[in-house]
VMD Tcl script that draws the C-alpha trace (Angstrom):
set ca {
  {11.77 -17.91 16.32}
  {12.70 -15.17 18.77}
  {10.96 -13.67 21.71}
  {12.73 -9.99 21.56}
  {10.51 -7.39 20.76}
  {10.04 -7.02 17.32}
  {8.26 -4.02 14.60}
  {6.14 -6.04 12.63}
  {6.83 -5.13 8.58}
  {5.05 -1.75 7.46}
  {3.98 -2.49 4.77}
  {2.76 -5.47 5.74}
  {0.41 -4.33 8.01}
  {-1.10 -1.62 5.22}
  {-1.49 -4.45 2.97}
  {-3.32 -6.16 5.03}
  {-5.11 -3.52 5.82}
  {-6.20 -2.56 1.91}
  {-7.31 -6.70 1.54}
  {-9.65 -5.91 3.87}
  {-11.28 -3.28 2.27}
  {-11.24 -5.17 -0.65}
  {-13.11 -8.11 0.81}
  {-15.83 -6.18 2.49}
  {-16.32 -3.48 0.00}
  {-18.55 -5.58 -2.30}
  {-18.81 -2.81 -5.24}
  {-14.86 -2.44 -5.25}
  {-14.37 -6.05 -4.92}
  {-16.63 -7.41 -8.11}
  {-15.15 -3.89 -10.07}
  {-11.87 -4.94 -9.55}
  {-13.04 -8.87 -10.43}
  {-14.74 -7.74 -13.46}
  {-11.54 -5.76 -14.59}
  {-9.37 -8.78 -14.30}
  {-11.65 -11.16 -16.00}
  {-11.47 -8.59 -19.09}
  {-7.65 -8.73 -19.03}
  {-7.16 -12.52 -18.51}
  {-9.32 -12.70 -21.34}
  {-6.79 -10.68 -23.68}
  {-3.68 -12.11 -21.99}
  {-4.37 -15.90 -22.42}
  {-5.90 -15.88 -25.71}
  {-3.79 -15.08 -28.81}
  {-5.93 -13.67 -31.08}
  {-7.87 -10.98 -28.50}
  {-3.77 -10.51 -27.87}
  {-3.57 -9.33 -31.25}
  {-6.40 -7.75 -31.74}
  {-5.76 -5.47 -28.60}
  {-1.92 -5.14 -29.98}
  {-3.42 -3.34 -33.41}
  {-5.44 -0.70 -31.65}
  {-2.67 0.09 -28.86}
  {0.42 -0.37 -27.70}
  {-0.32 -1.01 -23.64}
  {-0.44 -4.28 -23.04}
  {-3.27 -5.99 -20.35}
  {-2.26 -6.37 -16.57}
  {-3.62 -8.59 -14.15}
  {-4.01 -8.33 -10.39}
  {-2.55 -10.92 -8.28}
  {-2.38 -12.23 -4.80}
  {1.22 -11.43 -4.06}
  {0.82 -7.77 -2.97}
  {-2.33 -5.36 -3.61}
  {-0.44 -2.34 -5.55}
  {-1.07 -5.06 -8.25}
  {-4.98 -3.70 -8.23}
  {-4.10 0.22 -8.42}
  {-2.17 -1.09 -11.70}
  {-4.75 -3.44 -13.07}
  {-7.65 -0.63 -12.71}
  {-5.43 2.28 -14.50}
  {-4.82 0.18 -17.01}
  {-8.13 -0.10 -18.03}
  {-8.69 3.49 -17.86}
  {-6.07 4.07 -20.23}
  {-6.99 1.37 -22.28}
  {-11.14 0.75 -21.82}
  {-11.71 2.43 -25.40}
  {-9.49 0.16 -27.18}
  {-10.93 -2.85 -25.06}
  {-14.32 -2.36 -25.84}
  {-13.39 -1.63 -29.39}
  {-11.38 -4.90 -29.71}
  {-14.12 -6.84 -28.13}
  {-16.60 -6.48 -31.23}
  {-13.69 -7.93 -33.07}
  {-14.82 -11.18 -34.87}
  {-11.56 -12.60 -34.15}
  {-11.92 -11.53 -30.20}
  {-13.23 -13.23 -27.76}
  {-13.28 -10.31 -24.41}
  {-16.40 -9.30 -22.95}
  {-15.98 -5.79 -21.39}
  {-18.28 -4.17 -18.95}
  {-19.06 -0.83 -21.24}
  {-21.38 1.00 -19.47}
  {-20.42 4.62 -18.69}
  {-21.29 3.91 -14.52}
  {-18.84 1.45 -14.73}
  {-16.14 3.07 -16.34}
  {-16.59 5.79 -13.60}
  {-16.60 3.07 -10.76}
  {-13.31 2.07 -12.14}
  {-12.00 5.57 -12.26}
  {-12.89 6.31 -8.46}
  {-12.00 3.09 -7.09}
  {-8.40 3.33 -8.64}
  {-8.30 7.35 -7.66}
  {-9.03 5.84 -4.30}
  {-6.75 3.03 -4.54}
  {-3.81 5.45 -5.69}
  {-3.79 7.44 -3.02}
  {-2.98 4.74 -0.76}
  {0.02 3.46 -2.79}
  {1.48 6.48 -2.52}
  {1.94 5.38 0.72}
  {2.97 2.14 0.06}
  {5.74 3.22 -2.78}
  {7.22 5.78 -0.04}
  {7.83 3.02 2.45}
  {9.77 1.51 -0.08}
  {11.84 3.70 -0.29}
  {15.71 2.61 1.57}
  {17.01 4.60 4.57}
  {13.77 5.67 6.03}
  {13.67 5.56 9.70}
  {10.42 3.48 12.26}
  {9.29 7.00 12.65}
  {8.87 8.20 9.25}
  {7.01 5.06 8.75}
  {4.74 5.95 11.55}
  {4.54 9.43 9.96}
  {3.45 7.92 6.67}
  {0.33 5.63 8.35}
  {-0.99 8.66 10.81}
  {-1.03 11.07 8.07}
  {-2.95 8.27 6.00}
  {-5.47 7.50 8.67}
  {-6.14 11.12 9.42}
  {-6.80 11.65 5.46}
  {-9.09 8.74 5.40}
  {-10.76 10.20 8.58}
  {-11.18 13.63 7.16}
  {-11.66 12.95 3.27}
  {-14.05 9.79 3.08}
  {-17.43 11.80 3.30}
  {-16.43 14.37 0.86}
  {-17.20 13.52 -2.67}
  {-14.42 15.82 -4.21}
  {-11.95 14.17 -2.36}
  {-10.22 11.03 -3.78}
  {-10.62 9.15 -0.80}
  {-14.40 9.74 -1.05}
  {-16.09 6.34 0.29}
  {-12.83 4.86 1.32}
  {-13.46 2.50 4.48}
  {-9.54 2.00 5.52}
  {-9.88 0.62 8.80}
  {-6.91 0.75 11.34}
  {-7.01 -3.00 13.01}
  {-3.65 -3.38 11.38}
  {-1.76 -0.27 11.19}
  {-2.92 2.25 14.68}
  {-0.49 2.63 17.08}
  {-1.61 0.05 18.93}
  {-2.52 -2.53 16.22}
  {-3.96 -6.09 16.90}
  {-0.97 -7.43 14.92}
  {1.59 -8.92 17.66}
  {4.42 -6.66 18.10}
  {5.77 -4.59 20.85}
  {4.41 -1.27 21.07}
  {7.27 -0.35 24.29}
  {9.74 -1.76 21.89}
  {8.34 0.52 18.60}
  {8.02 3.38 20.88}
  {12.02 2.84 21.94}
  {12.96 2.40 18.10}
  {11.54 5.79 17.49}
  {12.92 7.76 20.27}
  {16.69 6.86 19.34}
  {15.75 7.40 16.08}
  {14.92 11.01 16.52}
  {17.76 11.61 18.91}
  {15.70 11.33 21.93}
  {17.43 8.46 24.38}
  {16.70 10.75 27.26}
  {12.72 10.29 26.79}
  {12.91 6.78 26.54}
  {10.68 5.45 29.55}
  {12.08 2.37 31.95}
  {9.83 0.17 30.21}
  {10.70 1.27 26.15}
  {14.55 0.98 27.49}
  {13.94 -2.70 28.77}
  {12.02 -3.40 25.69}
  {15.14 -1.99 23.12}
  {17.84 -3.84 25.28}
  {18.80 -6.22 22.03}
  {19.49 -3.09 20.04}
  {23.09 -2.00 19.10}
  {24.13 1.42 18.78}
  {27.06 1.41 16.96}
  {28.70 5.29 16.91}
  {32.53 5.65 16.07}
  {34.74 8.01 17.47}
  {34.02 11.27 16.13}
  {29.92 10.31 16.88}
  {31.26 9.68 20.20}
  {33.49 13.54 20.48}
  {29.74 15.04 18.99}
  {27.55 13.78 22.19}
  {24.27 11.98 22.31}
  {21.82 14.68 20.05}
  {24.41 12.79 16.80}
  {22.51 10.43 14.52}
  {23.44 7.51 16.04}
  {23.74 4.02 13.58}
  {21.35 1.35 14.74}
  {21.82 -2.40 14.21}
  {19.64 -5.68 15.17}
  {22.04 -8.15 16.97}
}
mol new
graphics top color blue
foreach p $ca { graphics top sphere $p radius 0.5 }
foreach p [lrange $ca 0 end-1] q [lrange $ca 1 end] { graphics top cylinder $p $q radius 0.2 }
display resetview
């Protein structure tokens, strides 16, 4: 372990955020239970497997614990595929129960609308070469969408309860703000603001610039490397 200041993973911190919503949201939580119980049940038995394979070609998806972009996939598939489902369950050979009530069909539809918007926030921070401060981009512009969108029932964030425990600018996760603060700065060409404190806290950082960085002066995008 290490005591340097450290940015705690991005992505991380949103996903943490989303399993919260999930846990306290009771209606999203037992819609997105109810989904995957369908699914298992075509996955792990053979002949609703090939009952479901006659009427379509999409296969069932399950959610899983390992990351929660598994739920935005596990609710549009059953969108796409809740006609077939319900149509393979009153096969004599199947053995699915589906939930086939139009309110629940539209549940599903929201809650992965809902869902889906936040992945596209979670699929852009995967993306490689993005700086600390696009990153921080990415969350405010999410938490001011949640702010302004979750009482409007047109909007796809309609009912969303995103909190921002994890991902603020000052989130309860243990990680230095000074040193996040720092990161950002350099990384937008802006040394000269850093404060006494944010240049204390980036110390361990290397800026590596060669020679031609060096003839260019400090506004060039300087390389940055953890020693």
């Amino acid at each position: 372990m290490t005591n340097k200041p450290h940015v705690s993973s991005t992505s991380h911190r949103l996903n943490l955020e989303v399993r919260d919503i999930v846990q306290s949201h009771a209606e999203l939580k037992n819609t997105i239970q109810a989904v995957h119980n369908t699914m298992k049940a075509v996955k792990t038995r053979l002949k609703s497997t090939a009952v479901l394979r006659n009427l379509t070609e999409l296969v069932s998806v399950l959610d899983n614990d390992t990351g929660w972009s598994s739920k935005v996939g596990l609710l549009k598939r059953f969108t796409e595929i809740r006609e077939q489902l319900i149509q393979a369950s009153e096969h004599e050979d199947a053995d699915i129960f589906v939930n086939s009530t139009p309110s629940f069909a539209r549940k599903a539809t929201r809650f992965y609308e809902m869902l889906s918007e936040i992945d596209v926030v979670t699929r852009a921070m995967q993306t490689k070469g993005r700086t600390l401060v696009e990153y921080r981009e990415d969350l405010d512009v999410l938490i001011e969408a949640v702010d302004s969108d979750n009482k409007n029932s047109a909007s796809r964030l309609y009912g969303c309860k995103l909190g921002t425990e994890y991902i603020s600018r000052n989130s309860r996760i243990k990680h230095s703000t000074l040193f996040e603060a720092g990161v950002a700065k350099i990384q937008s060409n802006r040394k000269h603001d850093l404060s006494e404190d944010e240049l204390a806290a980036v110390q361990h950082v290397r800026v590596d610039s060669n020679e031609e960085t060096r003839e260019k002066g400090p506004n060039t995008n300087d390389r940055m490397a953890l020693r």
